[in-house]
PDB file of N, CA, C, O and CB in Angstrom:
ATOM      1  N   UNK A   1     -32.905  10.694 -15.239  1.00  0.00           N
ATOM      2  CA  UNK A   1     -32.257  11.556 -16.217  1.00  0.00           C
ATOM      3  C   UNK A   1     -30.992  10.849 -16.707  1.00  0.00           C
ATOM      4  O   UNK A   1     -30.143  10.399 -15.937  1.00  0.00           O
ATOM      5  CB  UNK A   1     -31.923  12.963 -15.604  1.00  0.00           C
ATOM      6  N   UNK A   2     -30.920  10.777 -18.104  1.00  0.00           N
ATOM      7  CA  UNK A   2     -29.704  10.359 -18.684  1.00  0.00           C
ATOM      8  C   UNK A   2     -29.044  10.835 -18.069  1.00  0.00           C
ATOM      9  O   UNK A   2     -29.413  11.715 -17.291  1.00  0.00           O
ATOM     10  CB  UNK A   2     -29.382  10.523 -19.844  1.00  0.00           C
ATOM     11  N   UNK A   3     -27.123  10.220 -18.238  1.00  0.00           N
ATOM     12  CA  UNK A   3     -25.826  10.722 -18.358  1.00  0.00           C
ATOM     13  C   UNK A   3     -25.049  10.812 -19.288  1.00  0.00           C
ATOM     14  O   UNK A   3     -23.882  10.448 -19.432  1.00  0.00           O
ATOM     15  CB  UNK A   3     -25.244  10.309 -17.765  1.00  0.00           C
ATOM     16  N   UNK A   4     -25.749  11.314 -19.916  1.00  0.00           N
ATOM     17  CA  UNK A   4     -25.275  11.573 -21.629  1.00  0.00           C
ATOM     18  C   UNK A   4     -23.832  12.911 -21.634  1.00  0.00           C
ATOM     19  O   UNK A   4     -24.230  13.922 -21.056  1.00  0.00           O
ATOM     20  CB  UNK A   4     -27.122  12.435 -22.752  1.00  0.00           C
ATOM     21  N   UNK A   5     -22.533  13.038 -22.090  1.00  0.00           N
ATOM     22  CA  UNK A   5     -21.993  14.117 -22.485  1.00  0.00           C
ATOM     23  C   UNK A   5     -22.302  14.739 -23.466  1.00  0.00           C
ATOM     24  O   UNK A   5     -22.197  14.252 -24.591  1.00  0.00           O
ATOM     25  CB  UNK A   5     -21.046  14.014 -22.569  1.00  0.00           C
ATOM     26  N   UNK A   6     -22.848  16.218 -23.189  1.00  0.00           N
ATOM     27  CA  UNK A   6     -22.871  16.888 -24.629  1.00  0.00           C
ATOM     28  C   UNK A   6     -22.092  17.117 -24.733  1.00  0.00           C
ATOM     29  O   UNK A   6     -21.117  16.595 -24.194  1.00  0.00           O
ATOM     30  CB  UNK A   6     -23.457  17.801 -25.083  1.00  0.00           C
ATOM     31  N   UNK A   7     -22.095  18.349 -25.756  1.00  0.00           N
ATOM     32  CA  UNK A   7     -21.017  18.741 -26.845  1.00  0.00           C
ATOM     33  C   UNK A   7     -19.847  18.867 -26.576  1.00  0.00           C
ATOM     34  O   UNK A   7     -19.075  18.905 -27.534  1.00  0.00           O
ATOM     35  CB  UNK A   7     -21.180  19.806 -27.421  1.00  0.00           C
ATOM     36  N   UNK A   8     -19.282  18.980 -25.188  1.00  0.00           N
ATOM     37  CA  UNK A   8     -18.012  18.887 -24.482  1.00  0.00           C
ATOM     38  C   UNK A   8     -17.777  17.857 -24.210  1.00  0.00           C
ATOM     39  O   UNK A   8     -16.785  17.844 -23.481  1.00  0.00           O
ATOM     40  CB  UNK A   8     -17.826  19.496 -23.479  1.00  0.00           C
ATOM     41  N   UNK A   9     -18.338  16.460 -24.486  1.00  0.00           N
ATOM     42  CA  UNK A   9     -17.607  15.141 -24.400  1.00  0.00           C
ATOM     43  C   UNK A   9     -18.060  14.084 -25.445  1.00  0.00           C
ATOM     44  O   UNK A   9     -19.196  13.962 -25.904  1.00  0.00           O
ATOM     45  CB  UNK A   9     -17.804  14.540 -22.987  1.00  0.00           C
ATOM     46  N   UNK A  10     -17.012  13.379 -25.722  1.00  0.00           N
ATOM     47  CA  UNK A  10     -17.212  12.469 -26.892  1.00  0.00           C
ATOM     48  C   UNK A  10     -17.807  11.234 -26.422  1.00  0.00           C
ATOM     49  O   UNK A  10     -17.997  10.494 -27.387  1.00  0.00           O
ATOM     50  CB  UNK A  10     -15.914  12.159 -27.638  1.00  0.00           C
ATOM     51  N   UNK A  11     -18.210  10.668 -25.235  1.00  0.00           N
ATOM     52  CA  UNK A  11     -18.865   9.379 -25.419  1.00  0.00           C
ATOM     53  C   UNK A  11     -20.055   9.336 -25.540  1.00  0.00           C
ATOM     54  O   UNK A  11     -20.707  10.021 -24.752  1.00  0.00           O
ATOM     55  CB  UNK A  11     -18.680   8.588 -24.580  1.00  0.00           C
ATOM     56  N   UNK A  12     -20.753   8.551 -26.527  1.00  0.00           N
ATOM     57  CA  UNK A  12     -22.244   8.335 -26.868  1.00  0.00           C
ATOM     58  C   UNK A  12     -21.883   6.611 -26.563  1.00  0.00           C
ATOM     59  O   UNK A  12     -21.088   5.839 -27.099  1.00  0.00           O
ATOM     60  CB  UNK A  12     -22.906   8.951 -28.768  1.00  0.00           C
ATOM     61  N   UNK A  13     -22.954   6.436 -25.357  1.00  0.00           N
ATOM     62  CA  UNK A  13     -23.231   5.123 -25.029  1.00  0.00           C
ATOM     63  C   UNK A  13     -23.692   4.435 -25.944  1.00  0.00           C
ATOM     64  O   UNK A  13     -23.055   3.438 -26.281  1.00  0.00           O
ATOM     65  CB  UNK A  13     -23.971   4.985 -24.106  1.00  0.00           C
ATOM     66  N   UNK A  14     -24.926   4.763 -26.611  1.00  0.00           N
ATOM     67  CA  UNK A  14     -25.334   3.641 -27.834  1.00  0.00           C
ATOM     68  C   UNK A  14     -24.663   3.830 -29.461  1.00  0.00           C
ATOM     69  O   UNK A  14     -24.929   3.039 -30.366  1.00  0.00           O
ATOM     70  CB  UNK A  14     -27.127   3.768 -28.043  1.00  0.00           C
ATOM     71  N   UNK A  15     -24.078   4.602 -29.566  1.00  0.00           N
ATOM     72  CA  UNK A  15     -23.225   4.653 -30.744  1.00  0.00           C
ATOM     73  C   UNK A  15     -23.776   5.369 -31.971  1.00  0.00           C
ATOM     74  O   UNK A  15     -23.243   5.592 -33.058  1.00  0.00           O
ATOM     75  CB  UNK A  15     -22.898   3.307 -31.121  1.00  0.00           C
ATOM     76  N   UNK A  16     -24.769   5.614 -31.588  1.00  0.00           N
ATOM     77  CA  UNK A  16     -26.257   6.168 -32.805  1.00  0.00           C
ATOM     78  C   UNK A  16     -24.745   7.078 -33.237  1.00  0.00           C
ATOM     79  O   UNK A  16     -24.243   6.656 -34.279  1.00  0.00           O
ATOM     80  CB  UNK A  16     -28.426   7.437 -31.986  1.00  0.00           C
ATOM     81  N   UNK A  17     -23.974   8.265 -32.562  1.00  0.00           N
ATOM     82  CA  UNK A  17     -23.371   9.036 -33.730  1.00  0.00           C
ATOM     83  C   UNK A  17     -22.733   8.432 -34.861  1.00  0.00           C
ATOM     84  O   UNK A  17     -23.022   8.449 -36.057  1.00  0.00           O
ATOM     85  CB  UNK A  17     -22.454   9.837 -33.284  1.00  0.00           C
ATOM     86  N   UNK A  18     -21.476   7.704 -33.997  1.00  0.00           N
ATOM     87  CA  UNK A  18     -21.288   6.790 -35.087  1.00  0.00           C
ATOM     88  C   UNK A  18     -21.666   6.361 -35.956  1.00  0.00           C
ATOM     89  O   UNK A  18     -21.042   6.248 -37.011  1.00  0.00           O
ATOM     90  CB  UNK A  18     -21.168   6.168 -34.988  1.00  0.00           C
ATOM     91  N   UNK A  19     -23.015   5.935 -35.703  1.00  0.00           N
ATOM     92  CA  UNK A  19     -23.650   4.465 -36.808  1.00  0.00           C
ATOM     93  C   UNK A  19     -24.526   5.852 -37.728  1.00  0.00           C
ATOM     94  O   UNK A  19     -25.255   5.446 -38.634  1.00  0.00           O
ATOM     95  CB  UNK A  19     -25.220   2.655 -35.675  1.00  0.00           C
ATOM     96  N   UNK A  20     -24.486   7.011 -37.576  1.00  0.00           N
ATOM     97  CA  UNK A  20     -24.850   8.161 -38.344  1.00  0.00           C
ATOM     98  C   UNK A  20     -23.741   8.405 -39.015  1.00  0.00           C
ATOM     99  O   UNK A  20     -23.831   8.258 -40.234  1.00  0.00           O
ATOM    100  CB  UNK A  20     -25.315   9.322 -37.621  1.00  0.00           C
ATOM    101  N   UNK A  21     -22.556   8.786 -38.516  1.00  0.00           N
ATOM    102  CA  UNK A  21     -21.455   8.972 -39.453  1.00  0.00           C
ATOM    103  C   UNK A  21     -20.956   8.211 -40.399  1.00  0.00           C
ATOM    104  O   UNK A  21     -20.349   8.668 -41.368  1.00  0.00           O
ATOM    105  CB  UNK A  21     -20.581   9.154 -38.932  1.00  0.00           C
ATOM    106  N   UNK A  22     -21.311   6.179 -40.064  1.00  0.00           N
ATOM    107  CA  UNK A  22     -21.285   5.309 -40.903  1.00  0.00           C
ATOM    108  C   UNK A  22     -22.202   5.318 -42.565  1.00  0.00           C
ATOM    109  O   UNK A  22     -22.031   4.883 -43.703  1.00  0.00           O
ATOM    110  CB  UNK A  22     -21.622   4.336 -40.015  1.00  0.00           C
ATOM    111  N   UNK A  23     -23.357   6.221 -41.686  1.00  0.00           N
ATOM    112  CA  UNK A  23     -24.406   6.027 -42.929  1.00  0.00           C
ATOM    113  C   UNK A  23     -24.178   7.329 -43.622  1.00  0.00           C
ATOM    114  O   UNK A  23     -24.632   7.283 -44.765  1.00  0.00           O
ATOM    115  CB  UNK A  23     -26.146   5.800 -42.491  1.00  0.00           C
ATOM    116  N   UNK A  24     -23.647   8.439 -43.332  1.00  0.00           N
ATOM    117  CA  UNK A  24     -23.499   9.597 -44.440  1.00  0.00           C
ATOM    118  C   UNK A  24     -22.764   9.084 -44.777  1.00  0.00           C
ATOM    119  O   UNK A  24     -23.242   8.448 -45.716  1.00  0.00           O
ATOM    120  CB  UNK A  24     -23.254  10.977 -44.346  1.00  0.00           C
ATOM    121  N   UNK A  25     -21.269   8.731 -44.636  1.00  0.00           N
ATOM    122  CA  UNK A  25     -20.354   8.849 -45.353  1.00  0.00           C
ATOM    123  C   UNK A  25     -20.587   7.270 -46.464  1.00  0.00           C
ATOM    124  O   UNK A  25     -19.864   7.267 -47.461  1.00  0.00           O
ATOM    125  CB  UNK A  25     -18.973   9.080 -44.333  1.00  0.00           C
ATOM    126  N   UNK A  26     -21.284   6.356 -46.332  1.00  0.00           N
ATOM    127  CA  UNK A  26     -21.750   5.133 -46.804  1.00  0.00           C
ATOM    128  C   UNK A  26     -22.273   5.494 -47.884  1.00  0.00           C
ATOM    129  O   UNK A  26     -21.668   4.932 -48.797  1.00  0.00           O
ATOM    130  CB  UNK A  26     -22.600   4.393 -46.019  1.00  0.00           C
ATOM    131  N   UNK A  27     -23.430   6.416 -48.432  1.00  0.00           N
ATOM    132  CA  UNK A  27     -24.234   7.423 -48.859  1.00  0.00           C
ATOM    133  C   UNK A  27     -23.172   8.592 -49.873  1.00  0.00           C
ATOM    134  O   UNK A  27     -23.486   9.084 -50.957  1.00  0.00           O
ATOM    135  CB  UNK A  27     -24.962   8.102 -47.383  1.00  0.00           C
ATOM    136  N   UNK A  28     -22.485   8.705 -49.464  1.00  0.00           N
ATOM    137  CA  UNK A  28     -21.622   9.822 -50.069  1.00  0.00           C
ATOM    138  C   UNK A  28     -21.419   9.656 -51.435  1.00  0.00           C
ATOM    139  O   UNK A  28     -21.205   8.483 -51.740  1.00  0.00           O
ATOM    140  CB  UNK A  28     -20.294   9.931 -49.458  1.00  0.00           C
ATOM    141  N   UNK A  29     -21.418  10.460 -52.366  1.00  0.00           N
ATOM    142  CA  UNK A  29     -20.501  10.173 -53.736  1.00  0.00           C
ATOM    143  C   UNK A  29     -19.689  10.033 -53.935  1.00  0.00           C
ATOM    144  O   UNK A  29     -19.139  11.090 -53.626  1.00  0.00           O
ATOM    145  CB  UNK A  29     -20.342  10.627 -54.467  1.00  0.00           C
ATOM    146  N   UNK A  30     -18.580   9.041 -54.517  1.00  0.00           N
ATOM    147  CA  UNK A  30     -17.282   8.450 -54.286  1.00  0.00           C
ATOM    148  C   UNK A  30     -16.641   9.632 -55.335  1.00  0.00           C
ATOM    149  O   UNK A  30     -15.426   9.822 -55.283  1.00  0.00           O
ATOM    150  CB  UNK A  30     -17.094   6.597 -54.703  1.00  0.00           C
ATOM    151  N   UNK A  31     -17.417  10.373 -56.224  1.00  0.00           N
ATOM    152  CA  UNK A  31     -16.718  11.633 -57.334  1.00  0.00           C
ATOM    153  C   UNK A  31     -16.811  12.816 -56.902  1.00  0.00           C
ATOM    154  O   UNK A  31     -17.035  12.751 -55.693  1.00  0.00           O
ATOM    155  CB  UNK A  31     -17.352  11.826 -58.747  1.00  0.00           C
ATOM    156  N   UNK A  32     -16.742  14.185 -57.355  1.00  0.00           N
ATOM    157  CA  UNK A  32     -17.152  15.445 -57.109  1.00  0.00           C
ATOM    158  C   UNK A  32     -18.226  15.258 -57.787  1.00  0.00           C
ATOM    159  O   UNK A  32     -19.218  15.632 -57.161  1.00  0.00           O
ATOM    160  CB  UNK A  32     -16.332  16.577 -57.437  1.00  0.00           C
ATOM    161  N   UNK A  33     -18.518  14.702 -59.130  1.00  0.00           N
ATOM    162  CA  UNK A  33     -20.184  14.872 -59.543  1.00  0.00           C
ATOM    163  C   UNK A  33     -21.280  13.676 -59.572  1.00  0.00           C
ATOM    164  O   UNK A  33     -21.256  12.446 -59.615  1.00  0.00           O
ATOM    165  CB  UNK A  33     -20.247  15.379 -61.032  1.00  0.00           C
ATOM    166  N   UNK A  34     -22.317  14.773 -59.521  1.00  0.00           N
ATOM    167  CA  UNK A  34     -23.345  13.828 -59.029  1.00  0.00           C
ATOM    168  C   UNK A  34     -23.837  13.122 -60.705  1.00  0.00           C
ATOM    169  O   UNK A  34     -23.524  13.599 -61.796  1.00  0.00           O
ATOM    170  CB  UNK A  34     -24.788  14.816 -57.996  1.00  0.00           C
ATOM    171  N   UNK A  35     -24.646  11.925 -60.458  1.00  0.00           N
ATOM    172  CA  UNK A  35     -25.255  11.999 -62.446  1.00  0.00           C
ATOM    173  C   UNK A  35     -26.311  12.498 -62.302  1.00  0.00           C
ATOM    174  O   UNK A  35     -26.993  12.589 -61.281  1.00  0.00           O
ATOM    175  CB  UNK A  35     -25.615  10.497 -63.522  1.00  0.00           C
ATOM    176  N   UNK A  36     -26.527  12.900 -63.471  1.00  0.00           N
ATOM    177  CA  UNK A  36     -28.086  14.241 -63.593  1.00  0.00           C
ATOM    178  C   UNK A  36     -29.116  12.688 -63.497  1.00  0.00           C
ATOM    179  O   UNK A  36     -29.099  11.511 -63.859  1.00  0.00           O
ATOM    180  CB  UNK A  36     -28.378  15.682 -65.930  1.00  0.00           C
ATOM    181  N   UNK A  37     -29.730  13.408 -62.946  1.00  0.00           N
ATOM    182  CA  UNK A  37     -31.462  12.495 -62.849  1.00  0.00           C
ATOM    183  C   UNK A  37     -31.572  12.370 -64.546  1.00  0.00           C
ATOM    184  O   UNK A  37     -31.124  12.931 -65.546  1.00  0.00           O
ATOM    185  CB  UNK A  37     -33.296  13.762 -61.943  1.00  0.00           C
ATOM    186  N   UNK A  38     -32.530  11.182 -64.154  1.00  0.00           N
ATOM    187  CA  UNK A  38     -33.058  10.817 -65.330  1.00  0.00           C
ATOM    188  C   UNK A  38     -34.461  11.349 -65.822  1.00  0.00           C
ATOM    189  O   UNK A  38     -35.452  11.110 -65.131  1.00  0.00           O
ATOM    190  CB  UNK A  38     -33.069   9.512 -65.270  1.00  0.00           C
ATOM    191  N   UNK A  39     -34.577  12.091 -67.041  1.00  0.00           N
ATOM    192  CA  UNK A  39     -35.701  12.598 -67.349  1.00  0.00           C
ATOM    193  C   UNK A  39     -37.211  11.733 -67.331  1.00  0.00           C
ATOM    194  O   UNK A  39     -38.292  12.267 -67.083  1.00  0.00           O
ATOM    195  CB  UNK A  39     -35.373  13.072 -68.546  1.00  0.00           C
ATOM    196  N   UNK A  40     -37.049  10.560 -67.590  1.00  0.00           N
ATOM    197  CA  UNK A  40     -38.609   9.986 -67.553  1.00  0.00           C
ATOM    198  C   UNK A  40     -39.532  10.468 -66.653  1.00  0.00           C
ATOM    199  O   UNK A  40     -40.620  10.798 -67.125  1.00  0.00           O
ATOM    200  CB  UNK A  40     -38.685   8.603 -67.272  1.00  0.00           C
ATOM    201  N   UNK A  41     -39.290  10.630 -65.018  1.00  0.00           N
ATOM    202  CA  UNK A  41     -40.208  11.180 -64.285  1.00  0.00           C
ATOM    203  C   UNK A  41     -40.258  12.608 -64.380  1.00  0.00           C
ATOM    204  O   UNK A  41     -41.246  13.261 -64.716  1.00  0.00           O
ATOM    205  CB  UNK A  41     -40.063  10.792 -63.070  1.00  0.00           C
ATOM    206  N   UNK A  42     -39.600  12.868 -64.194  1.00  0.00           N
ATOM    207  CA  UNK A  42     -39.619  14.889 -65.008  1.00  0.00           C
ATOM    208  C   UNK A  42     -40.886  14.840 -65.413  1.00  0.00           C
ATOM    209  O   UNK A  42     -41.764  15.515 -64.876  1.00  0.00           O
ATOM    210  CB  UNK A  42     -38.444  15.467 -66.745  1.00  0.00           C
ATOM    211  N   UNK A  43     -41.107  13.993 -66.452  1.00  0.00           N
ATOM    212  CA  UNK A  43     -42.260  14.132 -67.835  1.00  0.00           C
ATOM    213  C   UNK A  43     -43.174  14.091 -67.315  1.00  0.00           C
ATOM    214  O   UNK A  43     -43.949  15.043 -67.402  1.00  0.00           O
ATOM    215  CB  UNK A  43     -42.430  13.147 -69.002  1.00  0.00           C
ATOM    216  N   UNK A  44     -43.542  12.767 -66.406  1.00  0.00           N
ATOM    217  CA  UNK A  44     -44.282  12.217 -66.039  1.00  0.00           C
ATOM    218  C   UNK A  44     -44.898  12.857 -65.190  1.00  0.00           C
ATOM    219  O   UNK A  44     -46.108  12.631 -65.158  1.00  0.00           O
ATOM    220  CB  UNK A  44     -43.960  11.325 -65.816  1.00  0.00           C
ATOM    221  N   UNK A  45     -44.315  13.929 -64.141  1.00  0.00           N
ATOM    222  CA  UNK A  45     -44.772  14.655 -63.425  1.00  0.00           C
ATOM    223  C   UNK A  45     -45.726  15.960 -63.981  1.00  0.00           C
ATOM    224  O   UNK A  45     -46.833  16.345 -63.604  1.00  0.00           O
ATOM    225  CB  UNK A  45     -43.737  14.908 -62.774  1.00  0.00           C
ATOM    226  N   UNK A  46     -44.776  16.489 -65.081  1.00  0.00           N
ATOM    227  CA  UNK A  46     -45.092  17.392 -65.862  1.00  0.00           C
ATOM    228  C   UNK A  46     -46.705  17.280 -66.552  1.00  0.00           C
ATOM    229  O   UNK A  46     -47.652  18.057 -66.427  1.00  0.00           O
ATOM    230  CB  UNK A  46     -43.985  17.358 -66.801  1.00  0.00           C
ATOM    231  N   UNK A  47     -46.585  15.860 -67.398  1.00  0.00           N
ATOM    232  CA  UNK A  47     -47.983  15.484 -67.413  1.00  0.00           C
ATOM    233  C   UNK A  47     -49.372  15.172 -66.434  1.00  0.00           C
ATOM    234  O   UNK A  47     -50.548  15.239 -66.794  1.00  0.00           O
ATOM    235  CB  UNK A  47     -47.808  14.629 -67.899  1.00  0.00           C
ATOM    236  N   UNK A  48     -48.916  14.866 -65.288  1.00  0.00           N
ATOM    237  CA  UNK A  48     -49.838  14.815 -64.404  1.00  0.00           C
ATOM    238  C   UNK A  48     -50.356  15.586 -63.840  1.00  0.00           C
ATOM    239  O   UNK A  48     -51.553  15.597 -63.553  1.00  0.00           O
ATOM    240  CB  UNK A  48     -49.667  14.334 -63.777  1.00  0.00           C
ATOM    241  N   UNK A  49     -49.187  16.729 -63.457  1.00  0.00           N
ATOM    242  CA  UNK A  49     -49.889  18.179 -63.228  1.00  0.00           C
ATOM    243  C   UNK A  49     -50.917  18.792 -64.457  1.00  0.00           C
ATOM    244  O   UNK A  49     -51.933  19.487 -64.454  1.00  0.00           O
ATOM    245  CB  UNK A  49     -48.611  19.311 -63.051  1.00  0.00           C
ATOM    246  N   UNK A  50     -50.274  18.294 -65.258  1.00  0.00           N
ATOM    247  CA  UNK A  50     -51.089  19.443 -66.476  1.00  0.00           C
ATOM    248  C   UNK A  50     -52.592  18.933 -66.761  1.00  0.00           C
ATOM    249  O   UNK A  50     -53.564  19.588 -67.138  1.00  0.00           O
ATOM    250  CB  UNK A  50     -50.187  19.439 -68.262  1.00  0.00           C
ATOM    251  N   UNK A  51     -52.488  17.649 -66.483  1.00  0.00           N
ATOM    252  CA  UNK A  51     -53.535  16.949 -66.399  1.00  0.00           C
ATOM    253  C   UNK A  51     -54.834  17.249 -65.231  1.00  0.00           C
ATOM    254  O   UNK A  51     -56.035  17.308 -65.496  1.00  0.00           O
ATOM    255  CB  UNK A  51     -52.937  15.741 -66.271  1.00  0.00           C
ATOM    256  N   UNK A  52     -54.153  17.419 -63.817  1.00  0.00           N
ATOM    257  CA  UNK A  52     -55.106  17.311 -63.212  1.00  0.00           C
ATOM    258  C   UNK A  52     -55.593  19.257 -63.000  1.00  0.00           C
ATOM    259  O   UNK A  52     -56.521  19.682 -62.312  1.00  0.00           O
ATOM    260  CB  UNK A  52     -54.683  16.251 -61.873  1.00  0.00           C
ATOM    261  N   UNK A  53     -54.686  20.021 -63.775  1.00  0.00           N
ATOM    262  CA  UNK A  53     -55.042  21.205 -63.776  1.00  0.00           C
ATOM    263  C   UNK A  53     -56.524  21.551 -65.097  1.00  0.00           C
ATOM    264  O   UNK A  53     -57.639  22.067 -65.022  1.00  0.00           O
ATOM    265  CB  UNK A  53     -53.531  21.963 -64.013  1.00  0.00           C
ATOM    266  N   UNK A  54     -55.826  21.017 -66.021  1.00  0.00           N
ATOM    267  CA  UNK A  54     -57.188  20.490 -67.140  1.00  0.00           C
ATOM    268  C   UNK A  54     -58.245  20.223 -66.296  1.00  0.00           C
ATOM    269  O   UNK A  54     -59.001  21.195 -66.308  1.00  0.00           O
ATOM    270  CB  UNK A  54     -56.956  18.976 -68.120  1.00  0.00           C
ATOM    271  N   UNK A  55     -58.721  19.178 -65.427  1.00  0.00           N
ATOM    272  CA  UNK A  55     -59.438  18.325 -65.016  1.00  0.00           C
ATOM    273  C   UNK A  55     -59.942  19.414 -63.854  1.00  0.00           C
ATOM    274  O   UNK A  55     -61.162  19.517 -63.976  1.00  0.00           O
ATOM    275  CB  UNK A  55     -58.736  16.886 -64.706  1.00  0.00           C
ATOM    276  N   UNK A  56     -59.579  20.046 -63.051  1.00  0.00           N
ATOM    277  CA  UNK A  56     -60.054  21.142 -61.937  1.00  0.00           C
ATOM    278  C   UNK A  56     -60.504  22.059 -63.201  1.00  0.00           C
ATOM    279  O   UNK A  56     -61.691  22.339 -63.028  1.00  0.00           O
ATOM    280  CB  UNK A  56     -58.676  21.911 -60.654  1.00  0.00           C
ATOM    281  N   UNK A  57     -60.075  22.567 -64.264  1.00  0.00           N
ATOM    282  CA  UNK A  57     -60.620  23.260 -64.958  1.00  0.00           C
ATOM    283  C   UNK A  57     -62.576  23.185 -65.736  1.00  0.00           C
ATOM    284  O   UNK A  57     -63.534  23.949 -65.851  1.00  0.00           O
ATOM    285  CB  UNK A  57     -59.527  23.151 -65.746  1.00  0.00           C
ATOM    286  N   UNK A  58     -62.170  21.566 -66.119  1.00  0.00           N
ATOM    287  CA  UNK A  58     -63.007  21.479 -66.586  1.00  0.00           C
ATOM    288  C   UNK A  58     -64.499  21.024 -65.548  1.00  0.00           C
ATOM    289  O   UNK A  58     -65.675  21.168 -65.882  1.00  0.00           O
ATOM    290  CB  UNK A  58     -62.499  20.764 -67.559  1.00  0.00           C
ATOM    291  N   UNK A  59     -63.988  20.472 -64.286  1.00  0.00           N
ATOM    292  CA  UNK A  59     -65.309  20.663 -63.319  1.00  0.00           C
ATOM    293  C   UNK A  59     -65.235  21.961 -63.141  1.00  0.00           C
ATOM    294  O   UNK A  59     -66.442  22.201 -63.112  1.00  0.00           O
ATOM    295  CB  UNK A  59     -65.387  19.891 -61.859  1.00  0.00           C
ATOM    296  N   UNK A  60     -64.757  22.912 -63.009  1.00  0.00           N
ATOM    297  CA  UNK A  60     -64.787  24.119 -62.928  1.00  0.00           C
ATOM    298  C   UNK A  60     -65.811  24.489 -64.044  1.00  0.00           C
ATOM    299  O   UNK A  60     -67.016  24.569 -63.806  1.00  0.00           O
ATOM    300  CB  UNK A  60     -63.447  24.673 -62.992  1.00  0.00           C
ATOM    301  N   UNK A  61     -65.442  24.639 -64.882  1.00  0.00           N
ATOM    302  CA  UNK A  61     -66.596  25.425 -66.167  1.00  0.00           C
ATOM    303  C   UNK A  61     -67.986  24.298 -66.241  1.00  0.00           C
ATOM    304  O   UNK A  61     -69.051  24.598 -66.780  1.00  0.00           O
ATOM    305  CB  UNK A  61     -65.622  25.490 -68.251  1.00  0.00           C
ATOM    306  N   UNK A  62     -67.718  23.040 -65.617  1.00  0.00           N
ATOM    307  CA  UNK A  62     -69.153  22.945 -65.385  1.00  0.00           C
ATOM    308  C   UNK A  62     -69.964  22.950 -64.397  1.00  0.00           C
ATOM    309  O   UNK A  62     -71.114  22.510 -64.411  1.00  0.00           O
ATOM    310  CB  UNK A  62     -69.474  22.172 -65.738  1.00  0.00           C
ATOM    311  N   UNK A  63     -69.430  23.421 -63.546  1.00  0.00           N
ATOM    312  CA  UNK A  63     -69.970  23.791 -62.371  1.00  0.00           C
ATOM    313  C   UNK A  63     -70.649  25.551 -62.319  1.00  0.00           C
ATOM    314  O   UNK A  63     -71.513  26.077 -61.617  1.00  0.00           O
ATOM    315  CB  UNK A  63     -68.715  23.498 -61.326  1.00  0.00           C
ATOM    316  N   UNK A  64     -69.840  26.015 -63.334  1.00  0.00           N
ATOM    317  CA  UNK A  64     -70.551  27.276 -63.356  1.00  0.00           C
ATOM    318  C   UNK A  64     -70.924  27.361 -64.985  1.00  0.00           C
ATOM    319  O   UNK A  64     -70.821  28.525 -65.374  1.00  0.00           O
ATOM    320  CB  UNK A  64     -69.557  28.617 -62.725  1.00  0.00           C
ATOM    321  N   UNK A  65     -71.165  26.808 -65.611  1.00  0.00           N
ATOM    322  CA  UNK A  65     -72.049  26.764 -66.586  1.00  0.00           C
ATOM    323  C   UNK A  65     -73.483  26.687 -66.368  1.00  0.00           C
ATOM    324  O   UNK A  65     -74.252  26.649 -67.329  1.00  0.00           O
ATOM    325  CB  UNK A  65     -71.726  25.854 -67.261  1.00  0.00           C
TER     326      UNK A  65
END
């Protein structure tokens, strides 16, 4: 069995918290705002759904035709 301290003690032998706290805050937005996504995949998604809903549709009506 480990000897790990929980939440009542601060040492972590391998450092994983740390090297977690390194990577959020690494990650972070240096502003309050974020930039809006870029629409191209939006679309792209938009079309593919609509597409493969067409496409279930249309084996659909020939399957019961």
């Amino acid at each position: 069995m480990a000897n790990n301290q929980g939440p009542q003690g601060n040492h972590d032998p391998a450092g994983s918290t740390q090297m977690f706290r390194a990577f959020v805050d690494e990650g972070a937005p240096r502003s309050g705002r974020s930039a809006p996504a870029p629409a191209g995949p939006r679309i792209g998604l938009i079309i593919g759904v609509v597409a493969a809903v067409a496409i279930v549709a249309a084996v659909a009506w020939l399957a019961l035709a």
